[in-house]
C-alpha positions as MATLAB code, in Angstrom:
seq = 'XXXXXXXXXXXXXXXXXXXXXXXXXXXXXXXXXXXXXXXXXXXXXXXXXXXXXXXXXXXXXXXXXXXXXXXXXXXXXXXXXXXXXXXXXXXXXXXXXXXXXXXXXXXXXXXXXXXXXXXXXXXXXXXXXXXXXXXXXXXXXXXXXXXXXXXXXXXXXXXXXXXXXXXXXXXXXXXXXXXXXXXXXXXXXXXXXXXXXXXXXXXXXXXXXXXXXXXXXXXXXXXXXXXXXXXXXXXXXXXXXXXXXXXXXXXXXXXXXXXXXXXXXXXXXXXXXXXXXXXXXXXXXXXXXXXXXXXXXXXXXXXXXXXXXXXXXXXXXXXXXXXXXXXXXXXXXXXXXXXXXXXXXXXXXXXXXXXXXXXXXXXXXXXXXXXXXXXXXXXXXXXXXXXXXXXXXXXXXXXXXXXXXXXXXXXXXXXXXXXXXXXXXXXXXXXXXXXXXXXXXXXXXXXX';
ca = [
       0.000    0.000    0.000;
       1.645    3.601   -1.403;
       1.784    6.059    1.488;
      -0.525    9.004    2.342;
      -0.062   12.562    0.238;
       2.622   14.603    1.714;
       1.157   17.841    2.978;
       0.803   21.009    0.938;
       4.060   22.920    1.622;
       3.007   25.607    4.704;
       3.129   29.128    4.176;
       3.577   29.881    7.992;
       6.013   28.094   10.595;
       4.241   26.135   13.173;
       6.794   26.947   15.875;
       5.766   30.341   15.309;
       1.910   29.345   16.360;
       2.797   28.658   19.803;
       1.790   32.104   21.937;
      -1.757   31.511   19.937;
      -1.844   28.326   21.307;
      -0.902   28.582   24.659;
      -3.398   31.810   24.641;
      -6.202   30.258   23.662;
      -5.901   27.288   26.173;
      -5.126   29.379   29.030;
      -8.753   31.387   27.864;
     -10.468   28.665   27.559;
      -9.887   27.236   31.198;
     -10.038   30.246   32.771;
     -13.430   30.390   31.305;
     -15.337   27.679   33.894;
     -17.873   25.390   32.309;
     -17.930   22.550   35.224;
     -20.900   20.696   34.206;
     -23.502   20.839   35.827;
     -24.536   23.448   35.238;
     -22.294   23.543   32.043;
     -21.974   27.664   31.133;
     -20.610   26.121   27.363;
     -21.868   29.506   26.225;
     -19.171   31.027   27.246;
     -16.936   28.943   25.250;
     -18.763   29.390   22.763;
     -18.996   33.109   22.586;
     -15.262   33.510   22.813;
     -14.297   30.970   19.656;
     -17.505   33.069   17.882;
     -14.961   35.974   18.574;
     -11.997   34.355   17.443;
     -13.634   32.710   14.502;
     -15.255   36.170   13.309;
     -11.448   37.702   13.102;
     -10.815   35.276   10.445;
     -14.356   35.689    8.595;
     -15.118   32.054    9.835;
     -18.644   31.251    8.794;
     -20.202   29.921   12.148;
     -23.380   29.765   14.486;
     -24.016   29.134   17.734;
     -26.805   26.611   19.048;
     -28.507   26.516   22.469;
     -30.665   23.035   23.295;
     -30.928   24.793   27.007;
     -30.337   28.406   28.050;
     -26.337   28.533   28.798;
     -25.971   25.215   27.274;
     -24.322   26.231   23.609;
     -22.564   23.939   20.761;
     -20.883   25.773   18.162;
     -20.300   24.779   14.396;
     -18.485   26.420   12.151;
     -17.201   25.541    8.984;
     -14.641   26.476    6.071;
     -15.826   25.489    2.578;
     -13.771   23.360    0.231;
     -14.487   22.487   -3.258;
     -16.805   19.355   -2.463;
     -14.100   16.692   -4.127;
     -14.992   14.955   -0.999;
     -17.343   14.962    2.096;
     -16.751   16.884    5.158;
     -14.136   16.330    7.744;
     -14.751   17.215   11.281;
     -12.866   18.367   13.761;
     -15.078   17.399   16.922;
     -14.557   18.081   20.812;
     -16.221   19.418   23.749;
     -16.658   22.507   25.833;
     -17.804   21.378   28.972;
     -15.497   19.973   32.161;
     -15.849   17.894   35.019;
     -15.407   20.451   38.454;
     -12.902   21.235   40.285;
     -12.746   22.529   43.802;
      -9.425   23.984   45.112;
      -8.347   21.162   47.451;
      -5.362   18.958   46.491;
      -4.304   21.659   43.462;
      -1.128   23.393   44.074;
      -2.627   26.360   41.526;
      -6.463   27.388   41.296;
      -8.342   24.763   38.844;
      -9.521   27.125   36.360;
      -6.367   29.940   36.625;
      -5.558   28.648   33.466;
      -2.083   29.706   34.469;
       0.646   29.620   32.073;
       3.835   27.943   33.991;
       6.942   25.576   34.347;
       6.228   24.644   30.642;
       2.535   23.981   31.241;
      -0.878   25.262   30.834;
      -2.503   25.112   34.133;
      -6.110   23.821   35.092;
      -9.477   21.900   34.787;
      -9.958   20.751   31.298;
      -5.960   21.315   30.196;
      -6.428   17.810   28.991;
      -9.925   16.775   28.676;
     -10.302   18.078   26.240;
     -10.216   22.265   25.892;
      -5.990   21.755   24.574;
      -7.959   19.935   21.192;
     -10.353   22.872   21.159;
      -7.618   25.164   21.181;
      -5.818   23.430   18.635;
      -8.836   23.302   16.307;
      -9.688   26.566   16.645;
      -5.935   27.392   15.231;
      -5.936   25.060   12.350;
      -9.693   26.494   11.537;
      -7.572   29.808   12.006;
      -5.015   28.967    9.780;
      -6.430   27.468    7.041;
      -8.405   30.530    6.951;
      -6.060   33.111    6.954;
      -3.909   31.480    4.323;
      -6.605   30.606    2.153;
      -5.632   26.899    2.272;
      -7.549   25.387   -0.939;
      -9.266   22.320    0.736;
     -10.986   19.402   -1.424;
     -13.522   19.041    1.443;
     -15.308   21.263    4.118;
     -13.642   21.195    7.581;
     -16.305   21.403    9.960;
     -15.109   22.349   13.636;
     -18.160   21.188   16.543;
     -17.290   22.167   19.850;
     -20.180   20.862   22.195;
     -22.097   20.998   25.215;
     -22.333   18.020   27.977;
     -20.019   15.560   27.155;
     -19.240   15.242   30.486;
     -22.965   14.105   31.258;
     -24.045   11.707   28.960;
     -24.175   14.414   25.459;
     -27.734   15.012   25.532;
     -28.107   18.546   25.480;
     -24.929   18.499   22.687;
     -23.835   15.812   20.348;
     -26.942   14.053   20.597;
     -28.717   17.235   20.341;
     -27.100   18.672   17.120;
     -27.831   14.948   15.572;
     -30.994   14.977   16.470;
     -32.219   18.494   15.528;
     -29.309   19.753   13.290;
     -27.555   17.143   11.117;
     -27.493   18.816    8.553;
     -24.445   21.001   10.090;
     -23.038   18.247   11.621;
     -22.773   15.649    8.834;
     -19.231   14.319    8.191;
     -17.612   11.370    6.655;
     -15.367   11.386    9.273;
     -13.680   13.345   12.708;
     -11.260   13.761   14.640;
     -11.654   13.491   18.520;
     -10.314   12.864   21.790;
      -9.861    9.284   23.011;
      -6.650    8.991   20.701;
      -2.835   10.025   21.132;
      -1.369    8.109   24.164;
       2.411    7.831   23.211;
       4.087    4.298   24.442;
       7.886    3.901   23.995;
       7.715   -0.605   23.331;
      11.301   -2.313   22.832;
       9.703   -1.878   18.888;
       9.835    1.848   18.958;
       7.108    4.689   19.852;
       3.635    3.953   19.765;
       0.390    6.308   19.349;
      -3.426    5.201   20.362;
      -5.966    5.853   18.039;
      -9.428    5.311   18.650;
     -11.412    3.063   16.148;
     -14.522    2.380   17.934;
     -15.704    2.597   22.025;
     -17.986    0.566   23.849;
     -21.493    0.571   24.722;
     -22.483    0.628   27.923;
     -24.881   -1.481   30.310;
     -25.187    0.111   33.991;
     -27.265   -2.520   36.011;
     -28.679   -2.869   39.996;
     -27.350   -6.347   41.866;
     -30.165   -6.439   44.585;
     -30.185   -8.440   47.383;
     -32.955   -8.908   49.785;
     -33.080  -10.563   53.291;
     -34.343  -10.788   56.878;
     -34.571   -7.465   58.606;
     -34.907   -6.976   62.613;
     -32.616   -5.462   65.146;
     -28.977   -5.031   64.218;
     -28.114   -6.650   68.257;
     -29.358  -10.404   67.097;
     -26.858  -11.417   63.736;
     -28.069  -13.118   60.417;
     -25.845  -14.819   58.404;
     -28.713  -14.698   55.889;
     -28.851  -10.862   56.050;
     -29.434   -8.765   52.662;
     -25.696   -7.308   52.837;
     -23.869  -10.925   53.459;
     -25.725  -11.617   50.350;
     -24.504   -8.621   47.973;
     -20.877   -9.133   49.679;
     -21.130  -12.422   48.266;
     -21.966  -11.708   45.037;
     -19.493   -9.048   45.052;
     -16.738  -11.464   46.089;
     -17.876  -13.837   42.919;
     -18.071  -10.902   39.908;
     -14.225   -9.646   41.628;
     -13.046  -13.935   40.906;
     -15.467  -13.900   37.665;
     -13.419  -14.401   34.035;
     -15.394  -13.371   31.566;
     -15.342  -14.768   28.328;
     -12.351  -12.900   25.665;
     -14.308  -11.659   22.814;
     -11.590  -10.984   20.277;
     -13.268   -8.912   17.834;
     -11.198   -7.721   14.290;
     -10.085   -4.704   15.939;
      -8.793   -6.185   18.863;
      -6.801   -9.000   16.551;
      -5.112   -5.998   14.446;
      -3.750   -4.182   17.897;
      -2.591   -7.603   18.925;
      -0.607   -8.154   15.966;
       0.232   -4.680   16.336;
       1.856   -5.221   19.605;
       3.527   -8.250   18.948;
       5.360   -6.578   16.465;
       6.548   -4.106   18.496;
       7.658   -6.670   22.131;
       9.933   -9.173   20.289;
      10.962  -12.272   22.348;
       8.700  -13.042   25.026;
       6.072  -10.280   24.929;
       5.384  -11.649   21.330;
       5.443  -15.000   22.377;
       2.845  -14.333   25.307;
       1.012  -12.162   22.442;
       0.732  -15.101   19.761;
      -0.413  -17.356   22.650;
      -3.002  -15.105   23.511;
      -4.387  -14.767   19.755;
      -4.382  -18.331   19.590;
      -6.325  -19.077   22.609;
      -7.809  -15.711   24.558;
      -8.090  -15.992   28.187;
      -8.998  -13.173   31.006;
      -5.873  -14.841   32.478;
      -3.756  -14.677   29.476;
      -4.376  -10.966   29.400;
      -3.496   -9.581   32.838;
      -0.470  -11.035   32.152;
       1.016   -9.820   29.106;
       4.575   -8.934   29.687;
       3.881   -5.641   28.362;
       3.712   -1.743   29.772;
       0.736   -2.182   32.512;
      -1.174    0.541   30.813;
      -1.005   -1.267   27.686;
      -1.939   -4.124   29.110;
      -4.812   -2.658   30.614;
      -5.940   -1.386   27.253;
      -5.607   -5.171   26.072;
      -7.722   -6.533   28.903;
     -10.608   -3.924   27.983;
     -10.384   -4.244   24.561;
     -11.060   -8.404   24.568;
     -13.409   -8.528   27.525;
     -17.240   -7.289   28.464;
     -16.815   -5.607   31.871;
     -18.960   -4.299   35.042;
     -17.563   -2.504   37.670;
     -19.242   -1.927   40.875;
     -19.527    1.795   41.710;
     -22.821    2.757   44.327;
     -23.232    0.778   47.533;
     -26.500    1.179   49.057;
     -27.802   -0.532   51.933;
     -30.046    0.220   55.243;
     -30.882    3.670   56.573;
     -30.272    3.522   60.735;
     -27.119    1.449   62.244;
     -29.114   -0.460   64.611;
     -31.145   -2.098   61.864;
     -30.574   -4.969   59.627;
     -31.574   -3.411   55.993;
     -33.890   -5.902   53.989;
     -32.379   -5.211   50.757;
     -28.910   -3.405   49.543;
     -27.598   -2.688   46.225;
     -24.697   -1.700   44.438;
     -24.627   -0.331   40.729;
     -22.031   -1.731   37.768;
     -20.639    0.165   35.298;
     -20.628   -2.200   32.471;
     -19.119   -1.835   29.565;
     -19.534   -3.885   26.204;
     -17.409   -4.387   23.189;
     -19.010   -3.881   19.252;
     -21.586   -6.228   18.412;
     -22.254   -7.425   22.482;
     -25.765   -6.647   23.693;
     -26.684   -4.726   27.008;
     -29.195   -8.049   27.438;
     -27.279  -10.722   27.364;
     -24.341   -9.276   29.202;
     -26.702   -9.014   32.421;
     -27.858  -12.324   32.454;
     -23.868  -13.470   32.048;
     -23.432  -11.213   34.915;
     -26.293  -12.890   36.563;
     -24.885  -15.785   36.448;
     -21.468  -15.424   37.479;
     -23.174  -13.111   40.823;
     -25.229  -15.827   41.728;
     -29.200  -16.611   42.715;
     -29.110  -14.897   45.925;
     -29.138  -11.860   44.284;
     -31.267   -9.995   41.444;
     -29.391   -8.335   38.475;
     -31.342   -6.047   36.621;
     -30.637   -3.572   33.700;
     -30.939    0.099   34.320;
     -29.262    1.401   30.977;
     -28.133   -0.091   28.221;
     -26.517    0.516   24.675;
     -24.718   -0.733   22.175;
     -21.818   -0.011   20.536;
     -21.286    1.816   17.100;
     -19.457   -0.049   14.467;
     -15.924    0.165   14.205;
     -13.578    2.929   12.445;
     -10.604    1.377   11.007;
     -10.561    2.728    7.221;
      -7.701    1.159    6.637;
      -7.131    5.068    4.222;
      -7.901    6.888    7.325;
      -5.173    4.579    9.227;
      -2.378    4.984    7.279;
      -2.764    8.617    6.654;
      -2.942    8.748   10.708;
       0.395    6.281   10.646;
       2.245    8.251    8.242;
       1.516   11.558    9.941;
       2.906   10.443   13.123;
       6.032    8.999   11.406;
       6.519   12.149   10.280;
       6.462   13.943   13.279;
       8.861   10.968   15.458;
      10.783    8.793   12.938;
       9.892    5.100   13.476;
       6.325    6.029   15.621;
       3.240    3.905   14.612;
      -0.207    4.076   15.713;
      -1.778    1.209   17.788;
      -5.701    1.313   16.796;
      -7.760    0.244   19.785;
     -11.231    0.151   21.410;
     -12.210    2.968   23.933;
     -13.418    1.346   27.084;
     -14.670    5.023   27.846;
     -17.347    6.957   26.166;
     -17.208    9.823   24.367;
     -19.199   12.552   21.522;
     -18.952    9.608   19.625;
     -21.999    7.793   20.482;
     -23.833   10.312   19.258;
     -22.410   10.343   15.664;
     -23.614    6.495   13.883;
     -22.689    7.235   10.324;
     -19.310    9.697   10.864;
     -16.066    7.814   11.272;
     -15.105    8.959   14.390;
     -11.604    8.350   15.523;
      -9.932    9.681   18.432;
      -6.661   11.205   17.668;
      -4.731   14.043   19.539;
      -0.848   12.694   19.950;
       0.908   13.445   23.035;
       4.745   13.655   23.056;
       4.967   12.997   26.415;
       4.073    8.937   27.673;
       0.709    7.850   28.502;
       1.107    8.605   32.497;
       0.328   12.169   31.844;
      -3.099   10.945   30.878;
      -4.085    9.862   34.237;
      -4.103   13.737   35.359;
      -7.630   13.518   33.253;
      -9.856   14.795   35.953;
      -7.467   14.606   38.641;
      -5.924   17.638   40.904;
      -3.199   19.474   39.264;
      -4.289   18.620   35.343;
      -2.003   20.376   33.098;
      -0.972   20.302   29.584;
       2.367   20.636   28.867;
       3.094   23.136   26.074;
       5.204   20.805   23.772;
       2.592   18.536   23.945;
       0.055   20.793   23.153;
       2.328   22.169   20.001;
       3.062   18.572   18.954;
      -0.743   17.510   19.140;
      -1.548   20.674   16.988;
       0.774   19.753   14.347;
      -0.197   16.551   14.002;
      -4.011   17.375   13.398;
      -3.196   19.952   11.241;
      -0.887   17.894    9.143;
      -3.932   14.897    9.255;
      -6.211   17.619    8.229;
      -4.257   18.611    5.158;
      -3.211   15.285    4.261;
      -6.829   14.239    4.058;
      -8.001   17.370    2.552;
      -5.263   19.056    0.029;
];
């Protein structure tokens, strides 16, 4: 297979692009849209703004007072269908204990851009706002429209944004495919560098274990008591291997893998193709994180969350509960993962599905992958891209016919990744530069 188009030659430097950057993330955060309540309006007031200096065509959409998405697009010649560059405005919140600077300062330090949503995701808003900027202001002839959507509550389920704008604005919205977050974790292997792209995520199924038993006062014990019962079944799903599932997607990042662990992690890898096991996975001599992504990328899951049981301590409750957080690869339905989970919890206990839904399709154009791998190669000689399936949601679910992949590469390792709505979260400038030259390169290699 011949590689991707090399880029159009740039009129501009990027190194030159980084105050712009850096300014417009450091805006952004200072600007706080913890959701609830959201406030994406203000987000979305100040890229209007910013678009508007660069005669941007754009428009603003409220599906709740306060609670804006923003589209705006650049016309190309129609040679091909739009490409979007999707993310999100809102945050998770932040209160000031365990940060060493305020949460939404957005202060600009040590080599870092300070505060709530550094990472998730306001750096890729930044960044697309500059490449909207750019190929703007230099009149970049594009074969395609680049759409930029910038949403409201991600962080919430999507329902007053991507699912919104799909629902009651498609039109604006339609893309062949998108770039978004969920992508871009760099892994050095023995093979050489490694970036995560997203190709698909799971659907979820969030489901109640109930138990129910004899009630009275809390001074007379009962071994058959409603809690006993949900600790039990909670001690079964923690030994519980669930069946591997290795779906296409999972098989290519495999192979992927193995090619980069020579010796005994591609040994342990080939086994594991061969014959997938729960155990097989957790122990993959591989980078823990990795391996992590491995585990949730062959394997249904439910994690318990919500414990819930009895209202006064002198009396034995007559039922408790605890909430999972399942998640479930392509093609797996929310149905017939609870009644596996029944199973495996046991018959003293009631398992019973609160919310359920299934998974896209997957994204792996194999076009759309090797443009990604060649851009990265460009960017750090020898790097490759690991496709893989997001155990996490994201702006995705709400988008069934756009090819949604998540790609924004860090240059820094994946550990910088578990700041994602943690104290402290920062984005450190080089990262943010490198991430920004990568999806503008993407963008013109897919659309030049």
């Amino acid at each position: 297979m011949s590689p991707s188009p090399e880029p159009m030659p740039l009129p501009f430097s990027w190194a030159d692009q980084e105050h712009h950057l850096v300014s417009h993330l450091s805006a952004l955060i200072r600007l706080d849209t913890s959701n609830p309540p959201g406030n994406e309006i203000a987000v979305a007031r100040y890229l209007s703004r910013e678009l508007t200096h660069f005669d941007i065509t754009h428009t603003i959409l409220e599906s709740e007072p306060g609670r804006a998405n923003l589209v705006a697009r650049l016309p190309g010649s129609g040679q091909k269908p739009p490409l979007m560059l999707l993310s999100h405005a809102d945050v998770v919140g932040a209160g000031p204990d365990g940060w060493s600077r305020p949460p939404f300062s957005g202060e600009v330090a040590d080599g870092r851009v300070w505060g709530r949503g550094a990472l998730d995701m306001k750096s890729q808003v930044a960044a697309s706002l500059l490449v909207m900027q750019l190929l703007a202001a230099h009149r970049i002839r594009l074969t395609r429209d680049v759409v930029m959507v910038v949403t409201a509550d991600e962080e919430a389920g999507s329902r007053l944004g991507a699912y919104w704008l799909w629902e009651n604005h498609r039109g604006l919205v339609e893309a062949e495919l998108a770039f978004n977050e969920g992508g871009g974790q760099r892994f050095m292997t023995p093979g050489g560098p490694v970036y995560t792209v997203q190709v698909a995520e799971k659907g979820s199924a969030r489901m109640r274990v109930t138990a129910r038993g004899p009630g009275g006062h809390a001074s007379v014990p009962r071994t058959e008591s409603a809690v006993f019962a949900l600790a039990g079944a909670l001690l079964r799903l923690r030994a519980f291997a669930p069946k591997s599932v290795l779906h296409p997607a999972s098989r290519r990042m495999l192979s992927t893998l193995a090619d980069l662990h020579p010796g005994a992690g591609a040994e342990a890898i080939e086994r594991l193709l061969k014959d997938p096991t729960w155990a097989r996975a957790n122990s993959l001599p591989i980078d823990p994180v990795l391996r992590e992504f491995v585990v949730a990328g062959l394997h249904n899951t439910a994690t318990p969350t919500k414990l819930s049981a009895g209202h006064r301590q002198n009396v034995v409750p007559v039922e408790a509960s605890v909430v999972l957080d399942g998640r479930l690869l392509p093609g797996e339905l929310p149905d017939r993962w609870v009644e596996e989970v029944q199973r495996a919890a046991g018959d003293r206990v009631e398992v019973s599905l609160m919310h359920g839904r299934a998974s896209h399709a997957v994204h792996d154009d194999p076009e759309i992958l090797r443009v990604l791998g060649d851009t990265v190669a460009a960017h750090e000689p020898g790097a490759r891209i690991l496709p893989y399936i997001n155990p996490a949601a994201t702006d995705a679910r709400a988008f069934p016919d756009t090819k949604v992949v998540g790609f924004f590469p860090s240059a820094s390792d994946a550990n910088i990744m578990r700041l994602i709505h943690a104290p402290d979260e920062h984005a450190r400038i080089t990262d943010l530069m490198f991430g920004g030259k990568c999806l503008l390169d993407a963008v013109l290699r897919l659309s030049t």
